[in-house]
C-alpha positions in Angstrom: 40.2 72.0 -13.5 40.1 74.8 -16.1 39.7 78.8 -16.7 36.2 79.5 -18.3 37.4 82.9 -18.6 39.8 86.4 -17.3 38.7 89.7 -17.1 41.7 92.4 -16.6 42.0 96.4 -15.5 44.9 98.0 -15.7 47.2 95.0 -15.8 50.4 95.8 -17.7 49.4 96.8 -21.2 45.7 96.0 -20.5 43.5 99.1 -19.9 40.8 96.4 -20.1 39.9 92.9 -21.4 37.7 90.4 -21.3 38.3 87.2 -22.7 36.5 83.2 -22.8 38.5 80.2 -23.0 37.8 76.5 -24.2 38.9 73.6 -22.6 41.5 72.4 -24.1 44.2 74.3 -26.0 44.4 78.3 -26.0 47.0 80.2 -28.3 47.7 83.7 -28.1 49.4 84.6 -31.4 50.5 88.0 -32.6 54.2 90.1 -32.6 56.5 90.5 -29.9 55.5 93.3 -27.5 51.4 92.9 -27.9 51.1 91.5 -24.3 51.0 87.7 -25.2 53.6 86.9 -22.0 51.3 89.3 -20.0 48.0 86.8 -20.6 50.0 84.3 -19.0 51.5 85.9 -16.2 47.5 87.3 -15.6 46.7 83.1 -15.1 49.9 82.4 -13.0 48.8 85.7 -10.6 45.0 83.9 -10.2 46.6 80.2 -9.3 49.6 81.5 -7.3 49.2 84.5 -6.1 51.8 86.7 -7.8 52.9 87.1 -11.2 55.8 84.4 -12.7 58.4 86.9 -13.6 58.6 90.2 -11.5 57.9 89.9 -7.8 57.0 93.3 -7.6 53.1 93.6 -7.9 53.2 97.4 -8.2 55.3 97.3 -11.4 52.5 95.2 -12.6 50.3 98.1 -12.6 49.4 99.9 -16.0 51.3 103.4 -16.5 49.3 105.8 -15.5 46.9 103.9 -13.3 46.6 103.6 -9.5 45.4 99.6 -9.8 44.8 96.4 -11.2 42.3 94.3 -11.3 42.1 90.7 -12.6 39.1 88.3 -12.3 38.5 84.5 -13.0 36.0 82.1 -13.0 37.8 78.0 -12.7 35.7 75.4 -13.3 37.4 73.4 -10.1 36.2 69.5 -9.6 32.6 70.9 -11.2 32.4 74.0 -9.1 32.7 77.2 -10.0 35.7 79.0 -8.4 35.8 82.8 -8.6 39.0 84.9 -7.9 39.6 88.1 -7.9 43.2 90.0 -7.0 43.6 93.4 -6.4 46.7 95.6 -6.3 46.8 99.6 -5.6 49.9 101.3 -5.0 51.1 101.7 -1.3 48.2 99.0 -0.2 48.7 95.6 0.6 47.8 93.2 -2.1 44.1 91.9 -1.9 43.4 88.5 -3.0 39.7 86.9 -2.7 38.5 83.8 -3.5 34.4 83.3 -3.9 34.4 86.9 -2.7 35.8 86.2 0.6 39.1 87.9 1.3 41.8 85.5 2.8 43.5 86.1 5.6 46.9 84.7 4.4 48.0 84.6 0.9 49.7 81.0 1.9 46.1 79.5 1.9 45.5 79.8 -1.2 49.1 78.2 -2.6 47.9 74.4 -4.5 43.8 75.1 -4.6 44.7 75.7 -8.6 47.5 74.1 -9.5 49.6 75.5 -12.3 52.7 75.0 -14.7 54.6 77.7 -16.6 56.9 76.6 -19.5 59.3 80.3 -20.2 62.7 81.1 -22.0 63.0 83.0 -18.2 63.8 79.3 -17.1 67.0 79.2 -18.3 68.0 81.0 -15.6 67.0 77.6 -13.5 70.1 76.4 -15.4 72.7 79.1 -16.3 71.9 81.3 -12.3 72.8 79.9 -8.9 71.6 77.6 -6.7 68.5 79.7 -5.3 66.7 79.3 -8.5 67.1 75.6 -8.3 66.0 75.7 -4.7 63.2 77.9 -5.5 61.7 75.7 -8.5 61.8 72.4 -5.9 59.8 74.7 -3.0 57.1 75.6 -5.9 56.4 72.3 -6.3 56.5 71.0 -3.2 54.5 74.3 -1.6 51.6 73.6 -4.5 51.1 69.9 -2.6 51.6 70.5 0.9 50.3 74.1 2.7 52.7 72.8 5.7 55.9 72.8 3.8 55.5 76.8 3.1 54.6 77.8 6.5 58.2 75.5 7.8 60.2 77.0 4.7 59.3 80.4 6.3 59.7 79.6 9.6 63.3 78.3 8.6 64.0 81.0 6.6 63.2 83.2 9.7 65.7 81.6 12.6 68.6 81.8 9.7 67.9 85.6 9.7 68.0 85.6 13.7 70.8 82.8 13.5 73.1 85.5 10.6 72.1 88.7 13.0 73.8 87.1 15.9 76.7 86.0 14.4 77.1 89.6 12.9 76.7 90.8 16.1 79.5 88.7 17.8 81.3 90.3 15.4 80.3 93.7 16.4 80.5 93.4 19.9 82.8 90.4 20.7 80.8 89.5 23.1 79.7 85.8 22.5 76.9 84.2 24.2 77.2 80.1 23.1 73.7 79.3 25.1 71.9 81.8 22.8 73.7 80.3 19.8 72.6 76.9 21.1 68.7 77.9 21.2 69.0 79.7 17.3 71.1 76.3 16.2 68.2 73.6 18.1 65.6 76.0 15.9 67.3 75.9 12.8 67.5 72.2 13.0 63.8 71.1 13.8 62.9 73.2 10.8 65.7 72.1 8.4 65.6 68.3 8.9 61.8 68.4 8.4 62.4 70.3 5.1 65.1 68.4 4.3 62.9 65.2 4.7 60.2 66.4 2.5 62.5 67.7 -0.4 64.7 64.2 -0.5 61.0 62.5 -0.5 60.3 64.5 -3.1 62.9 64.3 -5.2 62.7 60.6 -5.1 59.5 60.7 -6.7 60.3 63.1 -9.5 63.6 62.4 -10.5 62.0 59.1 -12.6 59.3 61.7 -14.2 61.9 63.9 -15.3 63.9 60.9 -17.0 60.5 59.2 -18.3 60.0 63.0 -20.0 63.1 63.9 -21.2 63.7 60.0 -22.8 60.1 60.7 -24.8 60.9 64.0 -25.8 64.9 63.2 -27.1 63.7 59.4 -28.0 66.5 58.0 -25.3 69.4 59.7 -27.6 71.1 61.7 -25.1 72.5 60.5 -21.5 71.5 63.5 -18.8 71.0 62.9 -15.1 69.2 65.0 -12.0 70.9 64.8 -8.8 69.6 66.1 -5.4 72.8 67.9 -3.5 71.9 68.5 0.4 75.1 68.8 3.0 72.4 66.9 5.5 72.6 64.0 3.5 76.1 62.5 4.7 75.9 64.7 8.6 73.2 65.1 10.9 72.1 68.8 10.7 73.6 70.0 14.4 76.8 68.4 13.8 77.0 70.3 10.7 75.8 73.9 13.0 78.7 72.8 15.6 81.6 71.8 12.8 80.9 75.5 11.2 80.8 77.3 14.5 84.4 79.1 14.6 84.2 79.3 10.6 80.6 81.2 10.5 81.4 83.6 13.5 84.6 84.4 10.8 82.3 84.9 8.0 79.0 86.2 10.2 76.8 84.0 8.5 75.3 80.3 8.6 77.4 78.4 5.8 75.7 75.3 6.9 71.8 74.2 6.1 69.5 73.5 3.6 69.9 77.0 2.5 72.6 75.2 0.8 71.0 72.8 -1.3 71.4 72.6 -5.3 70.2 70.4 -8.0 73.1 69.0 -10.1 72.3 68.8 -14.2 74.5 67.1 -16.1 74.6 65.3 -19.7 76.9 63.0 -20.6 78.2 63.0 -16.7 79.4 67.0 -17.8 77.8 69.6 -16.7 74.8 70.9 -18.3 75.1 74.4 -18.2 78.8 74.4 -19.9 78.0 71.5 -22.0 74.6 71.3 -23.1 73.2 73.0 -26.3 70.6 75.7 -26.6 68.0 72.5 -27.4 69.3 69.8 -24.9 69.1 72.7 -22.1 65.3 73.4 -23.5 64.5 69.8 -23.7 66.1 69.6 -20.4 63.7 72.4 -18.9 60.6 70.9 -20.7 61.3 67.6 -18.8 61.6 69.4 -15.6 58.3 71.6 -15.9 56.2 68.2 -17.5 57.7 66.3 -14.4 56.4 69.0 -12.4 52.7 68.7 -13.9 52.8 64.7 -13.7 53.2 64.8 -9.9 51.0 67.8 -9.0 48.5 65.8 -10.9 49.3 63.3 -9.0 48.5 64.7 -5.4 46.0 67.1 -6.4 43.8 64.2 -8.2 43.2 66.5 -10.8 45.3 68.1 -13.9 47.0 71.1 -13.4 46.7 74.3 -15.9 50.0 74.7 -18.3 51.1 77.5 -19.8 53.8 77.7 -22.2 55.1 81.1 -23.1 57.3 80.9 -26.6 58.4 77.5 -26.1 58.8 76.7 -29.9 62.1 78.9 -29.9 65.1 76.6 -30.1 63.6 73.7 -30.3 63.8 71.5 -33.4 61.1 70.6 -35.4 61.2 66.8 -34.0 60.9 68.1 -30.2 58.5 70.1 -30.3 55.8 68.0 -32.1 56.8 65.7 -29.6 56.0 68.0 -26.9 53.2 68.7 -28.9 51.7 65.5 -29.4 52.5 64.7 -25.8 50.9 67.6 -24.1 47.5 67.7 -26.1 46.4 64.6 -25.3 44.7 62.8 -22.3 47.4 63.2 -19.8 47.0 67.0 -19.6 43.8 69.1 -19.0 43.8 73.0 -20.1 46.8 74.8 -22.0 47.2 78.2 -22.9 49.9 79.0 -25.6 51.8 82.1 -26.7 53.5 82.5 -30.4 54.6 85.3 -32.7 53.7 82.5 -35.7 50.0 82.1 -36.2 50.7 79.6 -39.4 53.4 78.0 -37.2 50.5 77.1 -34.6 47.8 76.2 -36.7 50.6 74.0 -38.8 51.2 72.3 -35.7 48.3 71.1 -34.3 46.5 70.1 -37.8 49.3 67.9 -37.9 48.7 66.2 -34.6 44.8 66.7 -35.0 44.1 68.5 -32.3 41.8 71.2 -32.0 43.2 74.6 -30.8 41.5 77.9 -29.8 43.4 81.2 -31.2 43.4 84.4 -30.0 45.1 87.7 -31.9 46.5 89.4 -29.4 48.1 93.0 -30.5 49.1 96.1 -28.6 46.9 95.4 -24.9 44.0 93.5 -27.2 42.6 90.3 -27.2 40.1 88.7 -30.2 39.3 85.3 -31.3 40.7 85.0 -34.7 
């Protein structure tokens, strides 16, 4: 699979651009502010629906404007694949694929699989829990449409589940059959979450570690570790241990809601412990483990996009990273730097042919 080409209205800092890509590696080079970032996040909007680093659509919208408009044409197992999404402010989002509108944004999640490489990842290490949970459910979600419909549906009884218990609290009126029903919901939905995740993680724990060993040539000791209370109790006795302490606290302290990945190096924890290049070789690993198993169950490569990845890393890692990613095991890559030289430097050195774009103030060129 790969993007022939974007078209954008009113996206950010686009008024308007048009722009044709080649097959294999894409650089966007220019200074800081030009809209390199913005390129990307226009591709992660096409394959996922919504941009990779503000939720908000309307704040995607150029200032001034009432709308945005981006437009792709993929090259998908040799058929062309148009997709066009629309945003206008106060509407609801409108996302088409060949033209024909779809009816749930969900259907569209793992038809173009995609991998973004940011400095925003950090936050997957130094921020809580959620954005560890969140990075598992984008991978999973891109692989099977059934796991986002049941992470929804879970996320939906814990709301009902946390209302209740706030109003016990209110009231004191406490009704344990109604509990009983919102705890029996809550568990049909978590286990079959939970299953899919520890499945998961089974399969992409050795990626990681293959990834990270190439990348830091086996010199540092780190470790992935899949944390889940459901692993050592059965879900309902978990619901009917907590009972007395989440009518206290008025919300579910039990669930898969719960559940972390643990990074560590040298059996320490990563995030107090790890340097600004062992916690960006560490991401790397995670986001190229990511791509090896979408690859995997989508029987075709994935798009990666690596915003301003060279930062921090030494020169050693990153023409591994280099080396690793331009050959046959990925497909399309796009590419933003502030260093032109830097890129060209690279890739000559590697022999590998690279498209470059001069991107500068909302405009996009072939250098």
């Amino acid at each position: 699979m790969w993007l022939k080409n974007i078209t954008l209205l009113n996206f950010k800092n686009y008024a308007d651009a048009d722009v044709r890509f080649s097959k294999s590696v894409n650089a966007f080079v220019g200074n800081n502010g030009g809209g390199k970032t913005n390129l990307l996040d226009a591709i992660h909007y096409l394959c996922l629906c919504k941009g990779y680093f503000n939720p908000i659509d309307s704040q995607q919208i150029k200032t001034g404007e009432d709308l945005f408009l981006i437009q792709g044409d993929f090259d998908r197992q040799l058929k062309n694949e148009k997709i066009t999404c629309g945003v206008k402010r106060n509407q609801k989002k409108q996302f088409k694929r060949n033209k024909k509108e779809y009816e749930k944004l969900a259907d569209h999640i793992g038809l173009f699989p995609v991998v973004m490489i940011s400095p925003y990842d950090i936050n997957i290490i130094m921020e809580g829990s959620e954005e560890r949970r969140r990075f598992m459910d984008n991978v999973i979600s891109q692989t099977d449409s059934r796991y986002l419909d049941e992470l929804m549906l879970y996320n939906r009884h814990l709301l009902n589940r946390n209302a209740l218990l706030k109003q016990i609290a209110v009231t004191r009126k406490y009704d344990p059959a109604l509990l009983q029903i919102f705890d029996e919901q809550l568990v049909v939905s978590g286990n079959k979450l939970f299953k899919k995740r520890k499945e998961f993680m089974e399969e992409f724990i050795p990626l990681f570690n293959k990834y990270y060993s190439f990348l830091t040539d086996d010199r540092e000791e780190v470790s992935l570790f899949y944390s889940s209370q459901l692993k050592d109790n059965s879900f309902q006795y978990l619901l009917t241990q907590a009972a007395e302490k989440d009518k206290i606290l008025e919300r579910t302290t039990m669930g898969i809601h719960k559940d972390d990945l643990l990074f560590t190096i040298a059996d320490m924890p990563l995030k107090k412990f790890g340097s600004h290049g062992q916690q960006k070789s560490f991401l790397i690993a995670l986001k190229l483990a990511q791509y090896a198993y979408l690859q995997k169950y989508k029987g075709f490569k994935p798009l990666l996009l690596l915003d301003d990845i060279f930062d921090k890393l030494d020169d050693q890692r990153m023409h591994k990273l280099m080396e690793m990613v331009s050959h046959q095991d990925f497909g399309q890559i796009f590419i933003t730097d502030t260093g032109r030289e830097r890129v060209l430097k690279i890739f000559n050195s590697i022999n590998v042919p690279v498209t470059l774009f001069d991107v500068n103030n909302g405009t996009v060129n072939h250098a």
